[in-house]
Structure formats: C-alpha cells, structure tokens
C-alpha positions in Angstrom: 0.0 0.0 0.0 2.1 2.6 -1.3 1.7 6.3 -0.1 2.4 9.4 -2.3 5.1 10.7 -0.1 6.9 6.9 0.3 9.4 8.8 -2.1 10.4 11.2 0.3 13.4 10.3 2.5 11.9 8.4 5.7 12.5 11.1 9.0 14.0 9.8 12.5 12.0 10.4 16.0 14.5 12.6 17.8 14.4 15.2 20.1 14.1 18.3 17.3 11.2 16.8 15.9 9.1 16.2 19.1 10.2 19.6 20.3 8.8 21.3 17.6 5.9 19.4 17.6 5.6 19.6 21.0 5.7 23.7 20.5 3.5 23.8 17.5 0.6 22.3 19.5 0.7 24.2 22.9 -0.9 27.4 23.8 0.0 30.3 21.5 -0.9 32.9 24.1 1.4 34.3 26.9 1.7 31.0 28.7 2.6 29.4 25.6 5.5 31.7 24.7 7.1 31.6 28.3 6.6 27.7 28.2 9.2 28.2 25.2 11.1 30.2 26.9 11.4 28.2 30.0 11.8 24.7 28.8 8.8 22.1 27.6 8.7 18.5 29.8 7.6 15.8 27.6 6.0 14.6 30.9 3.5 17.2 30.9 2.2 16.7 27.3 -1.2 15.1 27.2 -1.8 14.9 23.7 0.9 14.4 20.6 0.1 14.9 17.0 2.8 13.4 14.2 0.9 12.8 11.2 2.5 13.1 7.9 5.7 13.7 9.0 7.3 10.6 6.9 8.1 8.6 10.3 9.9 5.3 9.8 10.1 4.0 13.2 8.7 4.6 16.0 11.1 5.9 18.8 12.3 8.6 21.6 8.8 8.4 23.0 9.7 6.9 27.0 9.8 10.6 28.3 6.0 11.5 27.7 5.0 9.0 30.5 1.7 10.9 30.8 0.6 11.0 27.7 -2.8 10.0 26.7 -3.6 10.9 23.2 -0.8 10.2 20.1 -1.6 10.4 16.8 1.0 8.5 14.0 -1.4 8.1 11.1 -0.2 8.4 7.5 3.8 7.8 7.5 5.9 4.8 6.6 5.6 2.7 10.1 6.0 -0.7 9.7 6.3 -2.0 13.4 4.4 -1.5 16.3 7.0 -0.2 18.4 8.5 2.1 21.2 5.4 2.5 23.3 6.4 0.4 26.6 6.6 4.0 28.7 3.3 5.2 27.8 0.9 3.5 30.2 -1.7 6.3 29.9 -2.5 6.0 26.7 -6.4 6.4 26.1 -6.2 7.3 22.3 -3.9 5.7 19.8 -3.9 6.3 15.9 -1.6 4.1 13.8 -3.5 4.6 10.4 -2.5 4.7 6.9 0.9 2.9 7.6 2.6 -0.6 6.4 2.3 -2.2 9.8 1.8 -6.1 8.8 1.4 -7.4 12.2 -0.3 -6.5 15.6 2.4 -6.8 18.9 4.0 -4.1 21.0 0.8 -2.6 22.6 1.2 -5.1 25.9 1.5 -2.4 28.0 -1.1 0.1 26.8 -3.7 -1.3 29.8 -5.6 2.1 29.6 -5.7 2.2 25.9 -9.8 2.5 24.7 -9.7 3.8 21.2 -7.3 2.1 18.9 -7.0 2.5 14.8 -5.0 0.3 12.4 -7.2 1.0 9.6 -5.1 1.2 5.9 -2.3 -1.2 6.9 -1.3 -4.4 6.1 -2.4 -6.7 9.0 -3.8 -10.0 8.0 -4.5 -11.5 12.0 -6.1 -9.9 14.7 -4.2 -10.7 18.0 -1.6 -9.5 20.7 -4.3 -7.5 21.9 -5.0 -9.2 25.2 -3.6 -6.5 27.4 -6.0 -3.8 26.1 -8.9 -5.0 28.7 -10.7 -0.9 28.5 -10.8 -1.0 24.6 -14.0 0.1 23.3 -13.2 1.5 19.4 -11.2 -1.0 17.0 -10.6 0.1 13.8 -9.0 -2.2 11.3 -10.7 -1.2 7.8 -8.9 -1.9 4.8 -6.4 -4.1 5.8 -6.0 -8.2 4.9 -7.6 -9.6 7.4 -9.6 -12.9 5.7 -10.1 -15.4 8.5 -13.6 -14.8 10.4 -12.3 -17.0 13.3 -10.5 -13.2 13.9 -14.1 -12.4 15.3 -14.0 -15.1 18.0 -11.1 -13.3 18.7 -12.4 -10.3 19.7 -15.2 -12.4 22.3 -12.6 -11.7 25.3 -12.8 -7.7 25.1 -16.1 -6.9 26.9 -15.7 -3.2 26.4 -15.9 -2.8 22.7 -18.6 -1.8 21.5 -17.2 -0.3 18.1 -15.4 -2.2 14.8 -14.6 -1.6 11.8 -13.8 -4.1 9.7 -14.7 -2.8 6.0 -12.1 -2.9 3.3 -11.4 -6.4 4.3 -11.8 -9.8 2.6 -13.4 -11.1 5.6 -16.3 -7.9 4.8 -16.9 -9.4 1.8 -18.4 -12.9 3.0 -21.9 -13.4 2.4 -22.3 -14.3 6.5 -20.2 -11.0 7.5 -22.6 -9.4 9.6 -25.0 -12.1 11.0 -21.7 -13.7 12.4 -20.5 -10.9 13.8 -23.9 -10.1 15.8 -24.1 -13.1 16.8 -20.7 -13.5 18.1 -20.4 -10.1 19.5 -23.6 -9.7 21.0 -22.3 -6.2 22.9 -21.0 -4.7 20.0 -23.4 -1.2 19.5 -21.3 -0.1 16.3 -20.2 -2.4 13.1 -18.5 -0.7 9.9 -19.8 3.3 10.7 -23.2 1.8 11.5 -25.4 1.5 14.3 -26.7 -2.3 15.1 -30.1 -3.3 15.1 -31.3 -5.3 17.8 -33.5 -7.2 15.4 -30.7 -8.5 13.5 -28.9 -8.9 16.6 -31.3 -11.2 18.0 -31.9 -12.9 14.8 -28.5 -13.9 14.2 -28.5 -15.0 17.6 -31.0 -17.5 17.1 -29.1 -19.0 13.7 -26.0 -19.6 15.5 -27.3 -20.8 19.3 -25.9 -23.9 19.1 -22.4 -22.9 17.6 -22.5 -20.1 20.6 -23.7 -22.0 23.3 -20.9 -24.3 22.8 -18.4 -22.2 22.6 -19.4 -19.8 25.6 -19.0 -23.8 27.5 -15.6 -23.7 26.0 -14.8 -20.6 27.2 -16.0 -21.7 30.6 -13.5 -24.1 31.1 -10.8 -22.1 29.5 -11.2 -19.5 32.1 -11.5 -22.0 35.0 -8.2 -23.4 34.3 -6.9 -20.1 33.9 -7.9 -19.3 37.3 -6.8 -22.7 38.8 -3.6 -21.7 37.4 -3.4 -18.2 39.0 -4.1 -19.5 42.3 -1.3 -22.4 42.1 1.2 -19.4 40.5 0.1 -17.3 43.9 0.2 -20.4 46.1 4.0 -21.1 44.5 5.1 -17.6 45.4 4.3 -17.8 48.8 5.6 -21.2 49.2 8.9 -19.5 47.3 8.9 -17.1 49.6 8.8 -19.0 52.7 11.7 -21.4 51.4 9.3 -24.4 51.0 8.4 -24.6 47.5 7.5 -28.2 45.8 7.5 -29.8 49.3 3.6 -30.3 49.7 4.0 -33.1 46.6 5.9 -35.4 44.6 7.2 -33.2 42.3 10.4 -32.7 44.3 11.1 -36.5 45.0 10.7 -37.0 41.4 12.6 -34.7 39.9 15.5 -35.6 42.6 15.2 -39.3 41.7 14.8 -38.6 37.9 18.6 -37.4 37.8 20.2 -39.8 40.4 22.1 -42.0 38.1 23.3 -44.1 41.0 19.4 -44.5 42.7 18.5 -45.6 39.3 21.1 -48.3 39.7 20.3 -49.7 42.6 16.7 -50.8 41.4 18.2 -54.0 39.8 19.5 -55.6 43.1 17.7 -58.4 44.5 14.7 -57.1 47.1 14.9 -53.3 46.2 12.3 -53.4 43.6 9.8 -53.8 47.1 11.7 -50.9 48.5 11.2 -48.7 45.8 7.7 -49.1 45.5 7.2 -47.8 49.2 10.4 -45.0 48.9 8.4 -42.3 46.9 5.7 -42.5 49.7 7.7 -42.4 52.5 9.7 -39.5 51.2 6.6 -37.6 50.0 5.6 -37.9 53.5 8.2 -37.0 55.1 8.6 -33.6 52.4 5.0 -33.3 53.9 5.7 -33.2 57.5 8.4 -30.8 56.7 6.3 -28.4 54.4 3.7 -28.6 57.1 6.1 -27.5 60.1 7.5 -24.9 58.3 4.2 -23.8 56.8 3.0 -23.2 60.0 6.4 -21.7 61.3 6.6 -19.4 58.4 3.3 -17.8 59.3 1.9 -18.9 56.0 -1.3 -19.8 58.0 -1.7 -17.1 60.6 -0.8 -19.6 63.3 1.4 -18.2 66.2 4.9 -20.3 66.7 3.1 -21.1 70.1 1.3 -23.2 69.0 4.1 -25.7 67.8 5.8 -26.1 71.3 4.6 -29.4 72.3 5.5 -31.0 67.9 7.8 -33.6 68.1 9.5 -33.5 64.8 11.8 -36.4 63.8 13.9 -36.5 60.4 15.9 -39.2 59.4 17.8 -39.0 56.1 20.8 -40.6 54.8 22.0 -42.7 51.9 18.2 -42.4 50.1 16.2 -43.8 53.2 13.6 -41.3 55.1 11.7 -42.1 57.9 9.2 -40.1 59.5 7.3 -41.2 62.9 3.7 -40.9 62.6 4.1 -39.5 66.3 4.7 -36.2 64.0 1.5 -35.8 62.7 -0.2 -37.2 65.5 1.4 -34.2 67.6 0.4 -31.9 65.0 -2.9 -32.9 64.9 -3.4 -32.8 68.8 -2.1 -29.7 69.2 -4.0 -28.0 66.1 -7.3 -29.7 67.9 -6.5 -28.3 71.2 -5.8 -25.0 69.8 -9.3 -25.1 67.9 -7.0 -24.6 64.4 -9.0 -26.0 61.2 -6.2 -28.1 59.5 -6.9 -27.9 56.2 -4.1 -30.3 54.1 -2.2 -28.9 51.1 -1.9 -32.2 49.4 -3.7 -35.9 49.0 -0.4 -37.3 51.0 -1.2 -35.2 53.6 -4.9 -35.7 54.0 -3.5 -39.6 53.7 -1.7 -39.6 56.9 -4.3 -37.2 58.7 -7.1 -39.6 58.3 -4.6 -42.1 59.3 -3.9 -40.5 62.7 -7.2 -40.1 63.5 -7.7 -43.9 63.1 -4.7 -45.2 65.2 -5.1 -42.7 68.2 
C-alpha cells in the first residue's frame, strides 16, 4: 500500500522533531511563549500529533509517560514499536501505515480507542492487554479469516469495529456472524446495530454459541486454577518451602540420580522402591507442614508448635518419619481449635490415618 510521499526520504523520532511538535501544539498565548522560553517537559504533554511527518520508526517516546492521546497516522511505520513507557495511553492512531502485524501494545492497559485501519495486517491478535478498549478500527487491511471475530469475544468493552475494506467484509455471513458473536457490539462498519438482526443472528448460531461460551468456561477455570497455584507457589517461594507439599520434588530428585536408578536391579529393592516415593513424599509433607506453620503462612502463632515432636531421618536415600509427628500436630492444632486444612492428598492420607490409630 504505497503512499504518495513513500518517495520522500523516511524522518528519524528525535528530540528536534518532538520539540517542535511539541511547541507547534501548545498554547499560542502568553503562557505558551514563556513555556518556550522556560523549557517544555515531555512529561506534561497530554496529547501528541505526528501525522504526515514521513516517520519510519517509532522511537524517543519513553519521556511523555503521561501522555494519553498520540496520533501516528499516514507515515511509513512498519512496526508496532517504542510504546512500553506510555501506560496512559487512552487514544492511539496508527492509520494509513505498512504495519503487517499487531504486537507491541502489551503495556497500553488504559488504551480504549485504537486504529490500524489502511495497513497491512492479515491477523487480529496480541491484543490481550487492552482490557478498556471500546473503538477498533482495522478497515482496509487483509484480514480474511472470520475466526479473527472469535477473537475479539474476550474484550467486553468494545462496542465499536470496523472491519470494512477487508476480505473477511466481503463474506456473504459477514454481519449475522458478527452479531451473533459479539452480542455487545453497539457499532459495526460506521453503522449503528439493530437489535433485530442482533437477536436474529443470535438464534441461527445458538448452538455454535452455546458451545463455545462452555468452551470458554473451562478455559477460564483453568486459567484461574492456574493463578491461584502461581500465587500459592510464590508464597511457598517465599517462605523457602516450595514443591514440598507433593511429589514433584522426589521425582525430579530421583529422575537425575544415576546411582538410585542403579540400585533398582539388586535383589529385594524393587519392594523398596515401591514404598520409597511414599515415605519420602511424607516426610517432604511433615516438613512443608512445620514450616508452613512456622513461616506464618497460616496465621498460626509459633506457640502453637511447642509441644510437635519432629523427627527427620535422612541418609544414603532412606527417610523415615514417625507418625508420632503428625499425630502431635494434629493434637495440638485440635486443642488450639485450628482448622487443618491439608495442602496435598499425601497429607490428607496420613491425617485420616492418625485419626484412626489414636
């Protein structure tokens, strides 16, 4: 997409350049003219206009770290770049450029109006971190694939796209799939929606949707479920007892012990091997739970501990761990009216166990 001024030599983002564009859009008056006189901050500037000025690359833009309007429309940008420091960005133009593919924007979390219109981008994506955009303008570009809609499910703000220009516009089930896959969307290609044909589409495609929207469901469960082990890891991290509520750090240990490995072929250790994870799992257990405790990890006073007997025993690959431990745990947890709540199925194992044997 060539422009009539591609011929002109492409212009650098330096200092001379934002000044005077900097200058050219302040006040005129008095204030304005001592502004000039006294120094402008890039800090200050709220709003930044750059259009048609031939711009290559994007650059030299970390010092406006309040700025929330900037306007790069028709130059010769062909990356989405140079925008990490601008965190208050509510208004974005990138339009009439050759940018080819969406990326750079991750941390543009305020960002709610965004064009890309007249480019060269064939996939929408890399826009997960815009969670406050509500305009998306992508007309005239190359975007074909309508699963690039589906795409766009995950951004509950927007309620204006344009998508005209495209290949995808040009389907014969453009706009039903669109309404019925972006059921908030108030705007679609300059036009306002009507809820007839919103509810209409939704109909045709209730079974496709429904579907999906389970889908989605269980996407963002695990999502969640992973957030919560993440949190749970960097507390455990940060009281010095990651991995130890599981297996995972038994088998990782045993995975690399050549020598361990070895000693599976002697006469009577196969037996022994088949209770060793266990009894090491345990005993990582007993150990995560003191400590968890200890650390504070579950708002219980070191008081509480003084009448544990703890007993360790570990040399040449053999663990043993007295059930006495747990047992001691347990009572005193019970006498201090302390719900114990176990971080693992090994643990919950040798709970119910004490409870049996007391």
């Amino acid at each position: 997409m060539s422009r009539p001024y591609d011929s002109m030599d492409p212009k650098v983002m330096d200092d001379d350049m934002l000044k005077a564009a900097v200058g050219e859009q302040g006040p005129q008056e008095e204030a304005g003219q001592l502004a000039k006189q006294e120094g402008i901050l890039f800090k200050d500037v709220l709003s930044l206009q750059l259009d048609f000025q031939n711009i290559l690359r994007i650059d030299n833009l970390w010092q406006f770290e309040n700025l929330q309007k900037l306007q790069l429309n028709n130059n010769i940008i062909e990356r989405i770049e140079g925008l990490e420091n601008l965190t208050h960005l509510v208004w974005l133009d990138l339009s009439f450029n050759n940018i080819e593919a969406i990326e750079g924007l991750d941390s543009l979390v305020n960002l709610e109006d965004l064009s890309l219109s007249n480019n060269r981008i064939s996939k929408i994506d890399s826009l997960d971190a815009l969670v406050k955009l509500q305009v998306l303008s992508l007309g005239n570009n190359q975007i074909s694939n309508m699963m690039n809609v589906i795409y766009l499910r995950r951004f509950t703000c927007l309620r204006t796209l344009t998508l005209s220009g495209n290949p995808i516009a040009e389907a014969e089930e453009y706009k039903v799939f669109i309404h019925a896959y972006l059921p908030d969307l108030v705007y679609l290609d300059f036009r306002r929606i009507d809820e007839q044909a919103k509810e209409m589409a939704k109909i045709k495609h209730q079974y496709s949707i429904d579907e999906l929207k389970h889908r989605e469901a269980q996407m963002q469960a695990r999502l969640e479920d992973e957030k919560v082990l993440r949190e749970k890891l960097a507390a455990h991290k940060q009281a010095f007892i990651e991995h130890l509520d599981g297996s995972y750090l038994f088998n990782s240990m045993y995975s690399e012990d050549v020598e361990g490995n070895k000693l599976s072929y002697l006469p009577g250790v196969g037996e022994l091997l088949e209770a060793y994870p266990f009894e090491v799992t345990a005993a990582f257990f007993f150990f995560f739970f003191f400590f968890f405790l200890g650390a504070g990890l579950a708002q219980v006073p070191l008081a509480c501990l003084e009448q544990v007997h703890f007993t360790l025993y570990l040399s040449f690959h053999i663990i043993s761990c007295e059930t006495l431990v747990v047992k001691s745990l347990l009572a005193t947890c019970m006498q201090k009216a302390i719900p114990v709540r176990p971080v693992s199925f090994v643990g919950q194992w040798c709970l119910d166990f004490c409870r049996h044997t007391e």
